[in-house]
N, CA, C, O and CB atoms as a CASP TS submission, in Angstrom:
PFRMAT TS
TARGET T0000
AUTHOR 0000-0000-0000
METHOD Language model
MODEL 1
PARENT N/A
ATOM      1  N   UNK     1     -44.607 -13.888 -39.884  1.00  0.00           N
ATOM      2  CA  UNK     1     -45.715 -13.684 -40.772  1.00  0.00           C
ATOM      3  C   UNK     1     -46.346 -12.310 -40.569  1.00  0.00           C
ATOM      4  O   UNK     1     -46.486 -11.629 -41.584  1.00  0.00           O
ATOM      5  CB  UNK     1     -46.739 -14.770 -40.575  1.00  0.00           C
ATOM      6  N   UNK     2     -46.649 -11.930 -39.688  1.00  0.00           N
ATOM      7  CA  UNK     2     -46.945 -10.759 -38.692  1.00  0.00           C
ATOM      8  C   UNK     2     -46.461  -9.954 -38.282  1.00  0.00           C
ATOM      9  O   UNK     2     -46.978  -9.283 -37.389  1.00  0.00           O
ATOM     10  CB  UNK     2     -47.188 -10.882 -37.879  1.00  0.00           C
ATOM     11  N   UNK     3     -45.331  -9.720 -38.756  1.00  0.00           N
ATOM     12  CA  UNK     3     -44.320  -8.975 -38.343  1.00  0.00           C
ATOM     13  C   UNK     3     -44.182  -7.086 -38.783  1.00  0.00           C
ATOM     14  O   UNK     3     -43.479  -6.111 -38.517  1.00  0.00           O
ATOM     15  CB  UNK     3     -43.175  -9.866 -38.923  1.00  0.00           C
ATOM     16  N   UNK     4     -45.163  -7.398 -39.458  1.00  0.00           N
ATOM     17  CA  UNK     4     -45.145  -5.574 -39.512  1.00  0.00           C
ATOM     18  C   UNK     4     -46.428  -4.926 -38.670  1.00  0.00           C
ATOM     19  O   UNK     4     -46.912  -3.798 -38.771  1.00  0.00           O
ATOM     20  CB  UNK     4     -45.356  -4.919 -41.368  1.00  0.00           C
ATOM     21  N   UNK     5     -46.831  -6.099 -37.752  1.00  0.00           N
ATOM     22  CA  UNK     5     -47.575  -5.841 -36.812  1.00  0.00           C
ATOM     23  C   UNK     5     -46.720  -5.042 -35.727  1.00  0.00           C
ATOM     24  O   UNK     5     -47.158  -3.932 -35.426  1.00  0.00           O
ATOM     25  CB  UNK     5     -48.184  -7.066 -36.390  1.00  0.00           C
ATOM     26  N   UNK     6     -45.298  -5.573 -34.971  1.00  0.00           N
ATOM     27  CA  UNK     6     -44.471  -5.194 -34.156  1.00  0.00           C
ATOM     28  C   UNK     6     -44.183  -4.478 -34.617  1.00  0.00           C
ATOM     29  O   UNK     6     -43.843  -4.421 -35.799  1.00  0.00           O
ATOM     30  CB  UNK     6     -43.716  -5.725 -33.725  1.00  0.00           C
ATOM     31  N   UNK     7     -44.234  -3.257 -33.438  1.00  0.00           N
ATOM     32  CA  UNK     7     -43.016  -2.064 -33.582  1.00  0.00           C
ATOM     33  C   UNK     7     -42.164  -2.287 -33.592  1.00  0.00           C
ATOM     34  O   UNK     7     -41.920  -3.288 -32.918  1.00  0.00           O
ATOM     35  CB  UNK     7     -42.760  -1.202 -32.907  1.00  0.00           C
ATOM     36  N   UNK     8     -41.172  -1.750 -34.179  1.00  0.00           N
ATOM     37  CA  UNK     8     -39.890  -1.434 -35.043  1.00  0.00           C
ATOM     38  C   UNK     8     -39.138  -0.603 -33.617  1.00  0.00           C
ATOM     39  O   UNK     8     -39.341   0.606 -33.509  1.00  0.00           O
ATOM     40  CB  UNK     8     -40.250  -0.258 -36.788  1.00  0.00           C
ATOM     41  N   UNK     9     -38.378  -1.240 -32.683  1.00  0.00           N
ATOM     42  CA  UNK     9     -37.205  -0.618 -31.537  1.00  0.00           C
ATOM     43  C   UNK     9     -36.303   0.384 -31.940  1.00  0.00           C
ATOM     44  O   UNK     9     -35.800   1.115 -31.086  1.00  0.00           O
ATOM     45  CB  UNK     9     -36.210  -1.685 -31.027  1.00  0.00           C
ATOM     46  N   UNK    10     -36.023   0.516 -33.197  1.00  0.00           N
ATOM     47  CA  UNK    10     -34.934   1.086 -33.773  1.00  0.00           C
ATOM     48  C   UNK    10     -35.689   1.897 -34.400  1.00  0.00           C
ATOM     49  O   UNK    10     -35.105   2.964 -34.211  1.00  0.00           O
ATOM     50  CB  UNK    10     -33.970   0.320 -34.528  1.00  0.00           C
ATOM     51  N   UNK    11     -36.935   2.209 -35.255  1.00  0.00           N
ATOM     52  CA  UNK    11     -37.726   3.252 -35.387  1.00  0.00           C
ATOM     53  C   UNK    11     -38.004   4.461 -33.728  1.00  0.00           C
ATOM     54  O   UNK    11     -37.804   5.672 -33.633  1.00  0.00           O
ATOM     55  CB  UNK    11     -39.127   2.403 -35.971  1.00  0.00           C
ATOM     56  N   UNK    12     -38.311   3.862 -33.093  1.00  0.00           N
ATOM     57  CA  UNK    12     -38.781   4.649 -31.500  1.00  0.00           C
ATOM     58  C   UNK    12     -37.304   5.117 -31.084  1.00  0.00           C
ATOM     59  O   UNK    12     -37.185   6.282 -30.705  1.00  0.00           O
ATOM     60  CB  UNK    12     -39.603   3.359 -30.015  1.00  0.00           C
ATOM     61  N   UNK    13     -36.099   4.243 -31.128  1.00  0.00           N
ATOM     62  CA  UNK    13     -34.798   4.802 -30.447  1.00  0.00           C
ATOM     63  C   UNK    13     -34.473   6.204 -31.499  1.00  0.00           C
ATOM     64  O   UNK    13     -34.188   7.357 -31.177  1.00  0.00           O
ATOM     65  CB  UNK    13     -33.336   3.437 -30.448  1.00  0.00           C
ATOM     66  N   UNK    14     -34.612   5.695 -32.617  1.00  0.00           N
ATOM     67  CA  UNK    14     -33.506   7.027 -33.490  1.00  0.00           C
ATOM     68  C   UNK    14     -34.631   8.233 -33.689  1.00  0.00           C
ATOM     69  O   UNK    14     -34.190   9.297 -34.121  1.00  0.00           O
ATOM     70  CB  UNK    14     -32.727   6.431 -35.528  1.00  0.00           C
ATOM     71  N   UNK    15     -36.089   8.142 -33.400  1.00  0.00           N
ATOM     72  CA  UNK    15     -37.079   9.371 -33.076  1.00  0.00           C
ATOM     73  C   UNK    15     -36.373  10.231 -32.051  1.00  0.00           C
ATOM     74  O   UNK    15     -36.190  11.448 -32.080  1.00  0.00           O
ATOM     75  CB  UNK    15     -38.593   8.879 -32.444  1.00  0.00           C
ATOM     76  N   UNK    16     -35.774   8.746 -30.524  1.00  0.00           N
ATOM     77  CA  UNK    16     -35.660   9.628 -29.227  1.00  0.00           C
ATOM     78  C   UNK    16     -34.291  10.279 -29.652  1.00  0.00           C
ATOM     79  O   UNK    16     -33.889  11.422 -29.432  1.00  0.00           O
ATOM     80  CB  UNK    16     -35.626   8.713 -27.599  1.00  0.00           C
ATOM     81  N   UNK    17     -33.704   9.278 -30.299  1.00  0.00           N
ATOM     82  CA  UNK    17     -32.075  10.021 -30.541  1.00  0.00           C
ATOM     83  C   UNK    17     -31.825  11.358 -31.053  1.00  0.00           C
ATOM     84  O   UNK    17     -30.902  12.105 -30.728  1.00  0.00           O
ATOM     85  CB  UNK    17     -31.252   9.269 -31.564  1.00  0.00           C
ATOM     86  N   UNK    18     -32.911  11.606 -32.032  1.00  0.00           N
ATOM     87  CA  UNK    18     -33.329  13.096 -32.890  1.00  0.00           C
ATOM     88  C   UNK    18     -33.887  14.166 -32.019  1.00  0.00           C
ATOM     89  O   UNK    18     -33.700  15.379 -31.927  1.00  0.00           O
ATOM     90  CB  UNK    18     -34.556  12.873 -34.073  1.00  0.00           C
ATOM     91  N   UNK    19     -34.505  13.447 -31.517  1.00  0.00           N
ATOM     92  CA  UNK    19     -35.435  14.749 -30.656  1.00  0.00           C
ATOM     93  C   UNK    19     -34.328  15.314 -29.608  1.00  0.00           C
ATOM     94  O   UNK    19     -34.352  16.486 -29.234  1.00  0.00           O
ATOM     95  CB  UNK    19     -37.074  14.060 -29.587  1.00  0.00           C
ATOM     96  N   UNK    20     -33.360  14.383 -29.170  1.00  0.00           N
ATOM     97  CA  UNK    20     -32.652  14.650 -28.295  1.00  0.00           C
ATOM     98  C   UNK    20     -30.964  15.677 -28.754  1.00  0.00           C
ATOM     99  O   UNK    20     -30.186  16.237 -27.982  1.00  0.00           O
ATOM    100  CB  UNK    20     -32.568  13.196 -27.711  1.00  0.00           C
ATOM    101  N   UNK    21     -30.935  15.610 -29.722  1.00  0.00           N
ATOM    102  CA  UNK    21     -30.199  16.111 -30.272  1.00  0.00           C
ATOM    103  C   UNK    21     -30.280  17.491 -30.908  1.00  0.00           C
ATOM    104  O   UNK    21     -29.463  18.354 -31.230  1.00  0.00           O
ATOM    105  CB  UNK    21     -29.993  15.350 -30.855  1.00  0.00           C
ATOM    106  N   UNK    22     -31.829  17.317 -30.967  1.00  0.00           N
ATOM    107  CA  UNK    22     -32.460  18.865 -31.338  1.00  0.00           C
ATOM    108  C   UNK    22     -32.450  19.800 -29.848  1.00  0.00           C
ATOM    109  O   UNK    22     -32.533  21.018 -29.689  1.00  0.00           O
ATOM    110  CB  UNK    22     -34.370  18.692 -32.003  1.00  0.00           C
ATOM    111  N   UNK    23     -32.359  19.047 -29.180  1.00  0.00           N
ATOM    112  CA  UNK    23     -32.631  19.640 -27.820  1.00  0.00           C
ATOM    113  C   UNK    23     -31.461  20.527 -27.300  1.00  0.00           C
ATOM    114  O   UNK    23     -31.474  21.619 -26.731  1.00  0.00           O
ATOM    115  CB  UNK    23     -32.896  18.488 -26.783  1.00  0.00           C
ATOM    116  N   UNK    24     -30.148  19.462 -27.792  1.00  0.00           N
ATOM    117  CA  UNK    24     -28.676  19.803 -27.335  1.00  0.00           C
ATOM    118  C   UNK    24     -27.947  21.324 -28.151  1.00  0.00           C
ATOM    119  O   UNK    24     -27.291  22.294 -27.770  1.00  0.00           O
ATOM    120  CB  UNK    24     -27.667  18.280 -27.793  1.00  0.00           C
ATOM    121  N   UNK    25     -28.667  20.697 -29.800  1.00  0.00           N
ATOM    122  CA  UNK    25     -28.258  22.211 -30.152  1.00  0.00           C
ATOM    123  C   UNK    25     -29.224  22.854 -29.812  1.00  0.00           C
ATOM    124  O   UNK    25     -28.536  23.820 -29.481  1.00  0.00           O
ATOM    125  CB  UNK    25     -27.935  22.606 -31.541  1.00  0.00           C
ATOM    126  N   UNK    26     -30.702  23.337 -29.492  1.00  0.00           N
ATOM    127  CA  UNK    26     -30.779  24.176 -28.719  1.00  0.00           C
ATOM    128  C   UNK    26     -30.069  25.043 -27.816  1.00  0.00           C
ATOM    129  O   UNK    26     -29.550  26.146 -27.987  1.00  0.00           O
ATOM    130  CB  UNK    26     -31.258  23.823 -28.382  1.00  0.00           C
ATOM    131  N   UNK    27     -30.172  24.252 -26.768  1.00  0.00           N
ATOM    132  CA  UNK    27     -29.066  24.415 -25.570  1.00  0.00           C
ATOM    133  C   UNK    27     -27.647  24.936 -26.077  1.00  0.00           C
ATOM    134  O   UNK    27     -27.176  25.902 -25.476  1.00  0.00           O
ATOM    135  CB  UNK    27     -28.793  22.909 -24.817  1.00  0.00           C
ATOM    136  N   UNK    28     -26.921  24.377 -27.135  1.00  0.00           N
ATOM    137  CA  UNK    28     -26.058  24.686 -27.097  1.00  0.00           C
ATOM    138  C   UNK    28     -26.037  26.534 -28.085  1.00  0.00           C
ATOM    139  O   UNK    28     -25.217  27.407 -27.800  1.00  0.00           O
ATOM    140  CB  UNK    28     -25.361  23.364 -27.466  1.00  0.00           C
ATOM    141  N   UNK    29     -26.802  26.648 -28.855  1.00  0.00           N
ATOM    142  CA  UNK    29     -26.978  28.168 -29.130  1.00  0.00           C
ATOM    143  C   UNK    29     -27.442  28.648 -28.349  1.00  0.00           C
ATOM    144  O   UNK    29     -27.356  29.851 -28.596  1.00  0.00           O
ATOM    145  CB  UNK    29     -27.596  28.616 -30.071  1.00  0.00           C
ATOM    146  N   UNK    30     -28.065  28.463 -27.236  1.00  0.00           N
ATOM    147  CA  UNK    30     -28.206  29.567 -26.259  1.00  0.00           C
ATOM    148  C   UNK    30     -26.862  29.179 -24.838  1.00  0.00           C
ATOM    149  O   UNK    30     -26.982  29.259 -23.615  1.00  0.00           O
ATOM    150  CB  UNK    30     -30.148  29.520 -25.640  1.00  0.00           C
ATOM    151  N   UNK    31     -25.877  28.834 -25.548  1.00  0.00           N
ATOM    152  CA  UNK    31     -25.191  29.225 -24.508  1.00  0.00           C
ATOM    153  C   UNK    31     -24.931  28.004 -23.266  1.00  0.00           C
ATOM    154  O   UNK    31     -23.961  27.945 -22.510  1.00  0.00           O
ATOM    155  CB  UNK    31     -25.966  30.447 -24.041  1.00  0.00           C
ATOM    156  N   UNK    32     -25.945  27.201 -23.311  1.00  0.00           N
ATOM    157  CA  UNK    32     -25.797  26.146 -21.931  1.00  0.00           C
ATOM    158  C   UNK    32     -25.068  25.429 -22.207  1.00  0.00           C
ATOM    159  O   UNK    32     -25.560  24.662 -23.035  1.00  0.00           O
ATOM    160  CB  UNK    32     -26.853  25.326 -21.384  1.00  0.00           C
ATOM    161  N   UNK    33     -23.738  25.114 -21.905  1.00  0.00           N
ATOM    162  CA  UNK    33     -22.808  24.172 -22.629  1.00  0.00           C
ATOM    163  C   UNK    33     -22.929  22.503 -21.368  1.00  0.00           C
ATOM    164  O   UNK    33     -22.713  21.349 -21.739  1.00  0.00           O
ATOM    165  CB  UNK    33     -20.818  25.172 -22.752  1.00  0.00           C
ATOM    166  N   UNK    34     -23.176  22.775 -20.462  1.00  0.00           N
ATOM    167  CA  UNK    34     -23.609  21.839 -19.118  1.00  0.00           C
ATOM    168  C   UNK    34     -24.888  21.002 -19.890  1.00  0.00           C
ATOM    169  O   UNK    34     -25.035  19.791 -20.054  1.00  0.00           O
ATOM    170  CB  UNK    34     -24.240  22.956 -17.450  1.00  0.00           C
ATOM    171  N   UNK    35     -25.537  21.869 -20.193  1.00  0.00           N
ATOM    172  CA  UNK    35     -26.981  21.031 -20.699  1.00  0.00           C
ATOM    173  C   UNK    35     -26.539  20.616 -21.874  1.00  0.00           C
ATOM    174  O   UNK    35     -26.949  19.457 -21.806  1.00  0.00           O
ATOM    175  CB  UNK    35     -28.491  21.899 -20.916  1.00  0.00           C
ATOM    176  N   UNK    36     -26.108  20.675 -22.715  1.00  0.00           N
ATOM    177  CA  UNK    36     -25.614  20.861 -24.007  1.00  0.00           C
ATOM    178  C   UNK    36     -24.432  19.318 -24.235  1.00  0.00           C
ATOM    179  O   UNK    36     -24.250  18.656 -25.257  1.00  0.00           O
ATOM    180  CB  UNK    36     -24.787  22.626 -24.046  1.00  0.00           C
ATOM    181  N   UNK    37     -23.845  19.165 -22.928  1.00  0.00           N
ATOM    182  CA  UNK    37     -22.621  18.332 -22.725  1.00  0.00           C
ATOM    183  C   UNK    37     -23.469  16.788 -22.156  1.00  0.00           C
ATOM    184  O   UNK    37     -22.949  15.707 -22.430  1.00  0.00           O
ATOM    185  CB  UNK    37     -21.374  19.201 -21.404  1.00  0.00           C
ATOM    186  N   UNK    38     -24.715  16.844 -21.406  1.00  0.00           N
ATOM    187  CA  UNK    38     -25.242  16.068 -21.062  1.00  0.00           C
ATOM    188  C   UNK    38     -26.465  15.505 -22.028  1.00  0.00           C
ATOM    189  O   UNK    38     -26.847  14.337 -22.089  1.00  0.00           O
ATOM    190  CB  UNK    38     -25.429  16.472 -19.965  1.00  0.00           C
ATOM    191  N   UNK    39     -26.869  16.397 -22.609  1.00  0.00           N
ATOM    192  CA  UNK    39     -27.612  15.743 -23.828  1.00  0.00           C
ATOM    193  C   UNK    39     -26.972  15.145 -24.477  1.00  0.00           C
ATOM    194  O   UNK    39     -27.594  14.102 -24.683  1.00  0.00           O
ATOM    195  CB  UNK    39     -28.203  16.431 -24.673  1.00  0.00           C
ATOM    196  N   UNK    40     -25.888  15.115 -25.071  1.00  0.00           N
ATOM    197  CA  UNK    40     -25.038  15.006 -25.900  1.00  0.00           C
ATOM    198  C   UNK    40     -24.387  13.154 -25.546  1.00  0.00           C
ATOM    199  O   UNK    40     -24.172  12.204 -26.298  1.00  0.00           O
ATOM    200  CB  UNK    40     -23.989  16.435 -25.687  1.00  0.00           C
ATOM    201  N   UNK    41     -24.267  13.333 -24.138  1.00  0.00           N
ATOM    202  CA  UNK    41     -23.916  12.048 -23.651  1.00  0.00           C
ATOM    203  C   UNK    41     -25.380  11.164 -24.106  1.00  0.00           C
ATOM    204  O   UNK    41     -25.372  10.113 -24.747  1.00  0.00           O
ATOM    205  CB  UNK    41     -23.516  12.118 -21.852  1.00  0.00           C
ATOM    206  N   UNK    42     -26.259  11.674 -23.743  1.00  0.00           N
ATOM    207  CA  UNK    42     -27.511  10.589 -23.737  1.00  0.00           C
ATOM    208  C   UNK    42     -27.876  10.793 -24.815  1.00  0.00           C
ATOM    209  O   UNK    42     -29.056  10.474 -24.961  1.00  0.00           O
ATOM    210  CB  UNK    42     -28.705  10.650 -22.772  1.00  0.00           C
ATOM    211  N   UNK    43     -27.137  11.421 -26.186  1.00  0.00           N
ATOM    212  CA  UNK    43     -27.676  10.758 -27.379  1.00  0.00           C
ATOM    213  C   UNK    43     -26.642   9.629 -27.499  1.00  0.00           C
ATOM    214  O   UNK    43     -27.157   8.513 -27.437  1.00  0.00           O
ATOM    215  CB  UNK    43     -27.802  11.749 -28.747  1.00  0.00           C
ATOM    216  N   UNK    44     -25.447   9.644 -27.639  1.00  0.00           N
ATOM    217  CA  UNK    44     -24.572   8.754 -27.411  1.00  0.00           C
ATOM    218  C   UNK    44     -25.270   7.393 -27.219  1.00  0.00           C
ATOM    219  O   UNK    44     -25.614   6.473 -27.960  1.00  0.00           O
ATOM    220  CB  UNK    44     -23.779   9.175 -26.331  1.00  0.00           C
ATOM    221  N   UNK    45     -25.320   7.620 -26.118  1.00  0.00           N
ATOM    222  CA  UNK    45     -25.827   6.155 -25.420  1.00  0.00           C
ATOM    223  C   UNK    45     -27.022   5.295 -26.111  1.00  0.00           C
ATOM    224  O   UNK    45     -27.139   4.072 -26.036  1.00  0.00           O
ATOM    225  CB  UNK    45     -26.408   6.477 -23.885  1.00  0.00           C
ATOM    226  N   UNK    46     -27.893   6.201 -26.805  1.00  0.00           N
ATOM    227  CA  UNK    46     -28.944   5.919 -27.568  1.00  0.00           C
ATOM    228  C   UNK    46     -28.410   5.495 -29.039  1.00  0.00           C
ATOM    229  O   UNK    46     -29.007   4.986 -29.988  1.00  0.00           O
ATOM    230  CB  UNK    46     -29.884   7.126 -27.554  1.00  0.00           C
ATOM    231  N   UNK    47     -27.276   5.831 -28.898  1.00  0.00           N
ATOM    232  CA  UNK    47     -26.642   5.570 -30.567  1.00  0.00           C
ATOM    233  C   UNK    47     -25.903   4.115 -30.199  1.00  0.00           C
ATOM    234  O   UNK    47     -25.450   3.434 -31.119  1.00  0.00           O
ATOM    235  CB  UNK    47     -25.210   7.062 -31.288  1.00  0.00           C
ATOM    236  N   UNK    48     -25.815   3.721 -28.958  1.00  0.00           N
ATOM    237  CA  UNK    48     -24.801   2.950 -29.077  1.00  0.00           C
ATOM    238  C   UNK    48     -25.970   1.409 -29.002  1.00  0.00           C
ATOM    239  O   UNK    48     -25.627   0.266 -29.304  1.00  0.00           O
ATOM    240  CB  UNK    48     -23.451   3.309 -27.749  1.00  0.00           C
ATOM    241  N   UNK    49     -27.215   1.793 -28.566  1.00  0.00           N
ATOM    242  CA  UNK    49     -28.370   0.458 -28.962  1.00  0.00           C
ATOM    243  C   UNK    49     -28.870   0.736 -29.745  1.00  0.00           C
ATOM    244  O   UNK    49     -29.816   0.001 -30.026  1.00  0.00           O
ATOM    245  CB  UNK    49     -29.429  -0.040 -28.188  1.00  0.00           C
ATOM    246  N   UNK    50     -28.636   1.931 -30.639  1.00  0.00           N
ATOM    247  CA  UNK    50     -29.375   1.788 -32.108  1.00  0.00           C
ATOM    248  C   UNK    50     -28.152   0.876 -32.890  1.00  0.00           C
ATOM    249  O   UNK    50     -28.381   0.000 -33.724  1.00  0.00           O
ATOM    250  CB  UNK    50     -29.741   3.583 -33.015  1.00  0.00           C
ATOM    251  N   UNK    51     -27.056   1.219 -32.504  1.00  0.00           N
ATOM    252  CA  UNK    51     -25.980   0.313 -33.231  1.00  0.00           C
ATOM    253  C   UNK    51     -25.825  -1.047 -32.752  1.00  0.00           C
ATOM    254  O   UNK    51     -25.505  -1.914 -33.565  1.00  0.00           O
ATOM    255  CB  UNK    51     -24.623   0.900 -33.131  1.00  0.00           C
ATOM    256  N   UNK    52     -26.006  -1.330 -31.581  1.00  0.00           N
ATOM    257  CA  UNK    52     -26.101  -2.878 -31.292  1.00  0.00           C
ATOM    258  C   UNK    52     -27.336  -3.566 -31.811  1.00  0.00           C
ATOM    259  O   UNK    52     -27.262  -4.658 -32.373  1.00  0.00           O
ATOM    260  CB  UNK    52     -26.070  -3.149 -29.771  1.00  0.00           C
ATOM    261  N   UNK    53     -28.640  -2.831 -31.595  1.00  0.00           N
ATOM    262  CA  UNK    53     -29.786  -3.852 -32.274  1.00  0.00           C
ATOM    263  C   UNK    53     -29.720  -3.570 -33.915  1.00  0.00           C
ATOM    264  O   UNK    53     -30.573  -3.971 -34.707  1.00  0.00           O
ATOM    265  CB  UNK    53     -31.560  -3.463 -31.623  1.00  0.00           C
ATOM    266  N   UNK    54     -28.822  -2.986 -34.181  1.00  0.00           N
ATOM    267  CA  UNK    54     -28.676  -3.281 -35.965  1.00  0.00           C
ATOM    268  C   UNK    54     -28.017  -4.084 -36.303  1.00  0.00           C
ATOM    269  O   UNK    54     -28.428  -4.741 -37.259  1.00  0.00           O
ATOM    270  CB  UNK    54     -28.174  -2.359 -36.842  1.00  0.00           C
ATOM    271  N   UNK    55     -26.697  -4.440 -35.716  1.00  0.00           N
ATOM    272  CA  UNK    55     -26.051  -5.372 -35.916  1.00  0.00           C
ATOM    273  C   UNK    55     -26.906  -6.704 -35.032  1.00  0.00           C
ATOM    274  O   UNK    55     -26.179  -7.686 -34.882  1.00  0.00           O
ATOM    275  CB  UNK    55     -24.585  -4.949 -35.542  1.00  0.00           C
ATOM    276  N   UNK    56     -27.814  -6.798 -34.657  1.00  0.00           N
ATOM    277  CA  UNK    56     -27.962  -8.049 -34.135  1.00  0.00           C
ATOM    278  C   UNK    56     -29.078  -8.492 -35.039  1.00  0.00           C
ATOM    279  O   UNK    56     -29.552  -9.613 -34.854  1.00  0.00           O
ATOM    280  CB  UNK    56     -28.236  -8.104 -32.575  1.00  0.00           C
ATOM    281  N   UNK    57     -29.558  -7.705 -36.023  1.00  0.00           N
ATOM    282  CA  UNK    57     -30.354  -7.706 -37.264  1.00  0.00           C
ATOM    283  C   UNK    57     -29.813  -8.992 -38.075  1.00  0.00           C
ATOM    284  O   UNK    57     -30.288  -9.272 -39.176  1.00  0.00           O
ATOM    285  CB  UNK    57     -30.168  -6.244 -38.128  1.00  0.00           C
TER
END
C-alpha cells in the first residue's frame, strides 16, 4: 500500500554504478589504467545486483 514510501535498492545501486564509472573514465583519460581496471571491476559487481534484484522483481 505504502510502497512508494521505500526506497527503491536499484535506484541507489545504478546512482553508485554511474558515479563509479564516471570515475573509471576519468582515470582512464588520464592515463591510470590500474585505477581504471579496478573501478571497472567494482562497477561490474554492482551490475551484477542490479541484475539479480531485477530479475527477482
Amino acid at each position: 500500500m505504502f510502497s512508494f514510501l521505500k526506497p527503491d535498492p536499484v535506484k541507489k545501486l545504478r546512482k553508485s554504478y554511474d558515479l563509479i564509472l564516471e570515475q573509471a573514465m576519468q582515470a582512464q583519460r588520464k592515463g591510470d589504467i590500474k585505477t581504471y581496471s579496478l573501478l571497472t571491476a567494482e562497477s561490474e559487481q554492482i551490475w551484477a545486483k542490479i541484475a539479480a534484484l531485477e530479475a527477482a522483481k
